[in-house]
N, C-alpha and C positions, 0 to 999 in steps of 0.2 A: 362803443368802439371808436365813432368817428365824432367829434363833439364840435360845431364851429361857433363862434358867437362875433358877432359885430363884424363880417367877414364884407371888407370893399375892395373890390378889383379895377384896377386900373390899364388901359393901354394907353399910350401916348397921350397920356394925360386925359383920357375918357374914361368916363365912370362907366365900367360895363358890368358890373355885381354891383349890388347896392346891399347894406346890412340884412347879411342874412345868417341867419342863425338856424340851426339846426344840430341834436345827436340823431346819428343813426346806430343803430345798434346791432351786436354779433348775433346773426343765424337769420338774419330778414332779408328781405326783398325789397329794393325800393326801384320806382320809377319816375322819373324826371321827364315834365312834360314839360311842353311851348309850341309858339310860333318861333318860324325863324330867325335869329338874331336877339334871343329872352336869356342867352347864357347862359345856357344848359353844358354844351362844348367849356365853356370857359370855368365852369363849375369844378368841371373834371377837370382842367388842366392848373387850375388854383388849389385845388386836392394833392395832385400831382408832384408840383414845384415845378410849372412851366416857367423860365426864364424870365419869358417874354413878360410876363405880369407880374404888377407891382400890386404888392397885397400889403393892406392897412386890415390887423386883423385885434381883436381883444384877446380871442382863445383860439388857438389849432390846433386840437388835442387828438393822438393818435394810439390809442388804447393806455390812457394817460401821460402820457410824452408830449412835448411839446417839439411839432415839427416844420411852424413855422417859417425857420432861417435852413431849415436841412434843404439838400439838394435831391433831384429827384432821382439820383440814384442811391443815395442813403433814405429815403421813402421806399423806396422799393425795396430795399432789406428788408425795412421793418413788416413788409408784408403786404403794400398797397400795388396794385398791378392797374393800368391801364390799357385800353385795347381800342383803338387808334377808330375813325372812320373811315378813312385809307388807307388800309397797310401801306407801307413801304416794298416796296421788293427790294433783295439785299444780291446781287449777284456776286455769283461767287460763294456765297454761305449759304448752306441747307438750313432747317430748323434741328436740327441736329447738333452742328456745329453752331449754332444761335445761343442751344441753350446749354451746351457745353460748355460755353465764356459764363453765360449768365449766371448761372450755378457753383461755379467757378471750382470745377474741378471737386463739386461735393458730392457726386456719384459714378461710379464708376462706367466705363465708354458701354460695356456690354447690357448692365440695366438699365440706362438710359435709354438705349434704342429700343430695347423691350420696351419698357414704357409707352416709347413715342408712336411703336407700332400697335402695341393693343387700343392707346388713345386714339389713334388716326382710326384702325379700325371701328370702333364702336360711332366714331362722328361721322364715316362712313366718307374717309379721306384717301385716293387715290395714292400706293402706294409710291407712284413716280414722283408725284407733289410733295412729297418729304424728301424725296433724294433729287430734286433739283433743287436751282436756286432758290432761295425763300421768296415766294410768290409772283417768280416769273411763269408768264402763260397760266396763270390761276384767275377762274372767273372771280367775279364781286363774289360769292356765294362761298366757294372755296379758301378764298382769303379770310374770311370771317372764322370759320372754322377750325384754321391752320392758326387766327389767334387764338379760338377756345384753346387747342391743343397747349398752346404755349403758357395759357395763361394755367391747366390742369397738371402738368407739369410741373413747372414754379412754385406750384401752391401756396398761393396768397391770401391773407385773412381777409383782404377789402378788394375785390374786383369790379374796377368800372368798366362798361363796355358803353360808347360811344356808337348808336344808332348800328349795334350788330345786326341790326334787322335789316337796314339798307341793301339794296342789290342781292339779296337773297332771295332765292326761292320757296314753294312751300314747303318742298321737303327736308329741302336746306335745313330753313327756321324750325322744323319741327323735329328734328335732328339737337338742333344745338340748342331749345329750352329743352327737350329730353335730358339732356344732357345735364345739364345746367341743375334741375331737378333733381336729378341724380346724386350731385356731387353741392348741396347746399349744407349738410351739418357743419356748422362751427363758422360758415365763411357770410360772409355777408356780400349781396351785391346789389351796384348800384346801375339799373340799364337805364341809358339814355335815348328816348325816343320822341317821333311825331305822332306816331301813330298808337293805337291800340295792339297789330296786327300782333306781334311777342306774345304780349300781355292776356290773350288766349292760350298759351301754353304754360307759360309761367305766373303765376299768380302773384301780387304784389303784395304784401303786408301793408305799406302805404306808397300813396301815388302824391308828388310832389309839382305843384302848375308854376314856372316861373315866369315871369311878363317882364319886358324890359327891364331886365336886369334885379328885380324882386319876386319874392318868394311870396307867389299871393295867396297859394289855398294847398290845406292838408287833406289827406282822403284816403277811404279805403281803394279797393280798388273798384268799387261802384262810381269812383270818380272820373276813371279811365274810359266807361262805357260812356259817361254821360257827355265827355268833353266829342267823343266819335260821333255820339249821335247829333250837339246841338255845339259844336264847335267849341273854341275856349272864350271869347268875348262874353258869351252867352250867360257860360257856367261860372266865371268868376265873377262875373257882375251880377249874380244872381244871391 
């Protein structure tokens, strides 16, 4: 589905990806591990078509398209969706009217809200938290959620979420890999984490370790308990 080869990321002239290559492919799991600062975040947003990085790349291939120079709102046509580690709050606009623009008018107002309310429902999303603003007065926990919602919706073939685990709780988290579980025929996703803690509900196909900027070790997901229990220094140098 997603194919990268010779993939270097650059900010202000720092090397923060270093060749990395990798396919991942339709209907898997992946997870993307590190320490702090191994550009896991920069991963996704080089996936994406962040701005802000200058990508020096051989191949960026997007279910064989090359999407390289596209912008990251013609990415997201083709079906790549990103899911922020801080949502934004949007005042003024519910998710409703969010993904009303977003869709752009390709379902109509009534089954849309259906939609949006059986999804909210099963994530177990307070109904006021869809009819206010988009994640104003929404915990860490809630806001995650309200991006599952959006990204189930949209329905994209390549979902990254960006450390959805963070500031959630446990019911939260085990809410939203149920979920996640639920809804994997045909889509591939890619979760970005520190931790293991996800990765007990959802199951990885392969677990991916990056270290300053390179891609050091492939794994099942036997690699995710090993890096919990004896850290990553331990297990890549191993």
């Amino acid at each position: 589905m997603l194919q990268i080869k010779n993939l270097n990321v650059k900010v202000d002239k720092k090397d923060i990806l270093v060749k990395i290559n990798f396919n991942f492919e339709k209907g898997k799991v992946y997870a993307i591990m590190g320490p702090n600062g191994s550009g896991k975040s920069s991963l996704a947003y080089a996936i994406a078509g962040h701005p802000g990085y200058k990508l020096e790349v051989e191949s960026l291939k997007f279910e064989g398209n090359d999407i390289s120079d596209l912008s990251p709102e013609k990415r997201a046509k083709l079906g790549i969706f990103l899911s922020f580690q801080s949502p934004l709050s949007l005042s003024g606009v519910n998710v409703f009217q969010l993904l009303r623009i977003a869709l752009d008018k390709k379902i109509d107002p009534l089954t849309l809200k259906k939609k949006i309310e059986t999804t909210a429902k099963k994530l177990g999303i307070k109904k006021e938290l869809i009819e206010r603003s988009l994640n104003e007065g929404a915990s860490g926990g809630e806001k995650k959620k309200l991006e599952m919602l959006q990204a189930s919706i949209l329905d994209p073939k390549l979902l990254i979420f960006d450390e959805i685990d963070t500031g959630v709780d446990i019911d939260a988290l085990r809410k939203i890999a149920n979920f996640m579980n639920d809804n994997k025929d045909g889509k591939t996703y890619i979760l970005i984490t520190h931790y293991n803690r996800i990765l007990h509900y959802i199951r990885p196909d392969k677990v991916l370790i990056l270290m300053d900027g390179k891609l050091v070790k492939v794994g099942n997901s036997k690699l995710a308990e090993k890096i919990e229990k004896n850290g990553y220094e331990r297990i890549v140098n191993s």
